[in-house]
Backbone bond lengths (Angstrom), bond angles and torsions (degrees), N, CA, C in turn:
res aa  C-N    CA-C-N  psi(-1)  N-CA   C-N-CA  omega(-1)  CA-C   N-CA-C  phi
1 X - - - 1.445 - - 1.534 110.68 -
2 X 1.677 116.80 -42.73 1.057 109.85 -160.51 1.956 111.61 -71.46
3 X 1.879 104.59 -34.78 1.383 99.00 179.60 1.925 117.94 -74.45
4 X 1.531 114.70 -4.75 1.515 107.96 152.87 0.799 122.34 -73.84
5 X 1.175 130.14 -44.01 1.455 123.28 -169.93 1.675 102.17 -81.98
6 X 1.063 130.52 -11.05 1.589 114.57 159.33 1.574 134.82 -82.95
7 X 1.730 77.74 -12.97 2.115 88.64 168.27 0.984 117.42 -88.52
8 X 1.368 123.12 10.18 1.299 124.05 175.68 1.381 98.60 -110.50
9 X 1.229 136.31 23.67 1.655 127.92 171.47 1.046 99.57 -139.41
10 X 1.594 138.47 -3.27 1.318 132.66 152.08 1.695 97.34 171.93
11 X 1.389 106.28 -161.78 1.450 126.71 157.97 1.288 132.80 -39.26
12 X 1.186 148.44 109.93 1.115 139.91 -172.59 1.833 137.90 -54.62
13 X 1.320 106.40 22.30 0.932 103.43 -169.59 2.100 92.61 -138.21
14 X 1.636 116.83 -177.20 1.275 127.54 -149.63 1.707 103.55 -67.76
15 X 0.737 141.02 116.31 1.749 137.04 175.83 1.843 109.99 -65.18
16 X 1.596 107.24 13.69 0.967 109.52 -171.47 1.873 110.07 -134.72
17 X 0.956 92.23 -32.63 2.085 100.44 -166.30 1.506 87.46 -149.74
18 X 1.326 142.97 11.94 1.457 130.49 166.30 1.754 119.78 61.66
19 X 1.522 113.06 29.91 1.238 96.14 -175.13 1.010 109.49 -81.55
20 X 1.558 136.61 168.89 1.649 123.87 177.53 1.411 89.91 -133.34
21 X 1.168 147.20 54.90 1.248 130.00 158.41 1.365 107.12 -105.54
22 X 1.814 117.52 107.59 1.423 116.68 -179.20 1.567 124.32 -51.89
23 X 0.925 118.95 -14.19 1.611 120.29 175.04 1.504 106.34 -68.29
24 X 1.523 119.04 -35.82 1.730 116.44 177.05 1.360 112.96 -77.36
25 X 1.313 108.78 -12.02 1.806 104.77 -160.53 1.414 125.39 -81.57
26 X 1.149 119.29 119.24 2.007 111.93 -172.34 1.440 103.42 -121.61
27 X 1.549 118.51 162.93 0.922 122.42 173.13 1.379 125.11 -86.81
28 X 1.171 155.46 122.07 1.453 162.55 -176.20 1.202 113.71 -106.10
29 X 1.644 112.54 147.05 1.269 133.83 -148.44 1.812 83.16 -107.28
30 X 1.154 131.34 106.32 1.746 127.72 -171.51 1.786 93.03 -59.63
31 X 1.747 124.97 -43.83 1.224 112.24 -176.81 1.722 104.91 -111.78
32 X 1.238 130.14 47.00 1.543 136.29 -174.63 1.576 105.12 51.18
33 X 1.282 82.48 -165.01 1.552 86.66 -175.34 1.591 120.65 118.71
34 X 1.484 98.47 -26.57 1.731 105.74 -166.44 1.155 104.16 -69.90
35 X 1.265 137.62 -28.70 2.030 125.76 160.15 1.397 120.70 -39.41
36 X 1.774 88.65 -36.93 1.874 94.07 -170.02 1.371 96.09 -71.05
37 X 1.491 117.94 -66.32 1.001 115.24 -179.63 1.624 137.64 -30.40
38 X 1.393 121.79 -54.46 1.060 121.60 156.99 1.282 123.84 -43.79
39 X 1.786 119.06 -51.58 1.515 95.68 -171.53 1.447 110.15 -67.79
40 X 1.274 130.74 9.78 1.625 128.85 -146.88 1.753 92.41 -103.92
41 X 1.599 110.80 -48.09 0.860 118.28 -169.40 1.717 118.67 -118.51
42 X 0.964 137.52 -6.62 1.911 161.41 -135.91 1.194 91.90 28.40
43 X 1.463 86.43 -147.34 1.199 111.89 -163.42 1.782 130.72 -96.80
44 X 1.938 88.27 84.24 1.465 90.16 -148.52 1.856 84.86 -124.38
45 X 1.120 101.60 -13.60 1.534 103.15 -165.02 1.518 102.62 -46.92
46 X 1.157 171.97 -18.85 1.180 165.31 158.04 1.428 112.25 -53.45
47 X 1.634 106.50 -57.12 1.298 86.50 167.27 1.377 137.47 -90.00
48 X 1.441 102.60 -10.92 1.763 97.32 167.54 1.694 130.11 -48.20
49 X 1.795 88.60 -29.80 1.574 94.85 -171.67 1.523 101.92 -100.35
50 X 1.327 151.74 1.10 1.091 154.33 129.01 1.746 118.20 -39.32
51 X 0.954 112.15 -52.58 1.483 129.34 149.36 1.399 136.91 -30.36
52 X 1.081 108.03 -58.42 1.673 128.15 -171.38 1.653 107.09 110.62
53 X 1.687 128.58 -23.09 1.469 115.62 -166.40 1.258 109.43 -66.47
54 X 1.648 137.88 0.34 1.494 133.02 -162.57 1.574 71.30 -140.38
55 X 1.461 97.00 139.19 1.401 120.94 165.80 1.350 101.12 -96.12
56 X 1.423 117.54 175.66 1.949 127.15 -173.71 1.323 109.38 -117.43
57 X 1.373 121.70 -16.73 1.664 121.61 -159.16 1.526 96.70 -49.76
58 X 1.775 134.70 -47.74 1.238 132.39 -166.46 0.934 118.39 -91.16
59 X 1.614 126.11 18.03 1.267 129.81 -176.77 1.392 86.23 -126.83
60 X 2.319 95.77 156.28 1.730 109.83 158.36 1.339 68.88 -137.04
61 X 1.955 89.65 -162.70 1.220 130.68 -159.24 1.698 91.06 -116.55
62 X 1.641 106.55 130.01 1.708 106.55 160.63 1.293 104.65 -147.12
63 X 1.383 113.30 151.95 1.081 121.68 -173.88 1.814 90.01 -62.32
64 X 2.068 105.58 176.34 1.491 107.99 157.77 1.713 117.50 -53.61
65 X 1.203 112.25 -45.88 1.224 124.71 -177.74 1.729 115.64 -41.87
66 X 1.095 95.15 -79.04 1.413 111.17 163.20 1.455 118.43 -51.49
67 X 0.789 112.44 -52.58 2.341 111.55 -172.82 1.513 83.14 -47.98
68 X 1.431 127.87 -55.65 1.005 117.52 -174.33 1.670 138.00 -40.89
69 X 1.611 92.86 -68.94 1.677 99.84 159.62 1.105 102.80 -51.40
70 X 1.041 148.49 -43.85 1.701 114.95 -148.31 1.659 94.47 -89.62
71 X 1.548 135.64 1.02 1.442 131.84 167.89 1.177 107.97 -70.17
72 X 1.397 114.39 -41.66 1.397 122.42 -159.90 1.827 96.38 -72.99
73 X 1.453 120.20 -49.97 1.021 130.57 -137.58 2.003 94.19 -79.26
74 X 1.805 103.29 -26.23 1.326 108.46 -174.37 1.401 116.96 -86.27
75 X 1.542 109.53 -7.16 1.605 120.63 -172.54 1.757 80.26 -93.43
76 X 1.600 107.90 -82.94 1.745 102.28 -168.68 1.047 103.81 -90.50
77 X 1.469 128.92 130.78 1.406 129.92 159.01 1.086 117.59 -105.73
78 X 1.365 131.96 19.32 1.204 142.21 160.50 1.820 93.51 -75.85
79 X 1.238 134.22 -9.66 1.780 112.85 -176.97 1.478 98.88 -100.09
80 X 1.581 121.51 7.80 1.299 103.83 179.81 1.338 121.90 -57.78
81 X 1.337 119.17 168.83 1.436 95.93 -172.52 1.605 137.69 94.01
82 X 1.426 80.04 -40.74 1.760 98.17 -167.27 1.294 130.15 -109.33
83 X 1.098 113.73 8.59 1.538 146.82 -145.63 1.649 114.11 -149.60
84 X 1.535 117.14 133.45 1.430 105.13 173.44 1.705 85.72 -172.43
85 X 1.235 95.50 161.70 1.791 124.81 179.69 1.049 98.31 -107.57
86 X 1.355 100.58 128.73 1.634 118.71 163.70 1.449 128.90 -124.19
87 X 1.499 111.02 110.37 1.450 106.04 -167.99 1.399 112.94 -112.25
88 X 1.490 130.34 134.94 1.102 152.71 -148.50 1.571 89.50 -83.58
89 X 1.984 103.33 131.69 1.085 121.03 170.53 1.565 106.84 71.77
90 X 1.139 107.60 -6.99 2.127 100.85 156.48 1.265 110.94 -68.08
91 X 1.632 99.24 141.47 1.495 116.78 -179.72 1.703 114.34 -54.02
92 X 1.727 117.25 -39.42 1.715 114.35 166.65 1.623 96.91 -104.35
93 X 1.264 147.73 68.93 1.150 142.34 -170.83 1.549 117.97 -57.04
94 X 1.663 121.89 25.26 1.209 121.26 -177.57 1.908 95.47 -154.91
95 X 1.255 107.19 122.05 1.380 98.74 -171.57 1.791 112.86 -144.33
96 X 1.022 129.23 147.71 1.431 110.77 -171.02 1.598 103.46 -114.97
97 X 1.501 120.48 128.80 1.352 127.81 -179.05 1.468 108.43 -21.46
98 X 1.823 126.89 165.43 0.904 115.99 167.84 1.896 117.26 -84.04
């Protein structure tokens, strides 16, 4: 379920650092929201958007890594900049959010 409903919001891999391993990949809220969302509705979002009832325009694809930074980065944006993921055995293994 989870890799349909992510081909329907793009490419299967990170909208941020390109990882493609589906076990890292989550869906992100581009302007937050996905807490609200969930408690509003649970835990249905996979299949809503498999479906057609959830549209994709406000969603990408990020790895765990990333969904993460970019929470942090939308609460303080004073750490932009300051902050980066580093994944072992990447060709630039040090990279700073976009």
């Amino acid at each position: 379920m989870k890799r349909v409903a992510l081909s329907k919001i793009g490419p299967l891999r990170c909208a941020w650092c390109g990882c493609d391993d589906i076990r890292a990949l989550e869906v992100n809220h581009k302007n937050g929201g996905g807490t609200k969302e969930y408690r509003e509705i649970g835990p249905t979002l996979y299949r809503r958007i498999i479906n057609g009832t959830r549209g994709v325009a406000d969603l990408e694809i990020l790895c765990s890594p990333d969904n993460r930074l970019e929470w942090l980065l939308r609460r303080f944006p004073d750490l932009k900049g300051r902050l980066t993921v580093t994944w072992a055995g990447a060709a630039d293994p040090t990279r700073e959010a976009p």
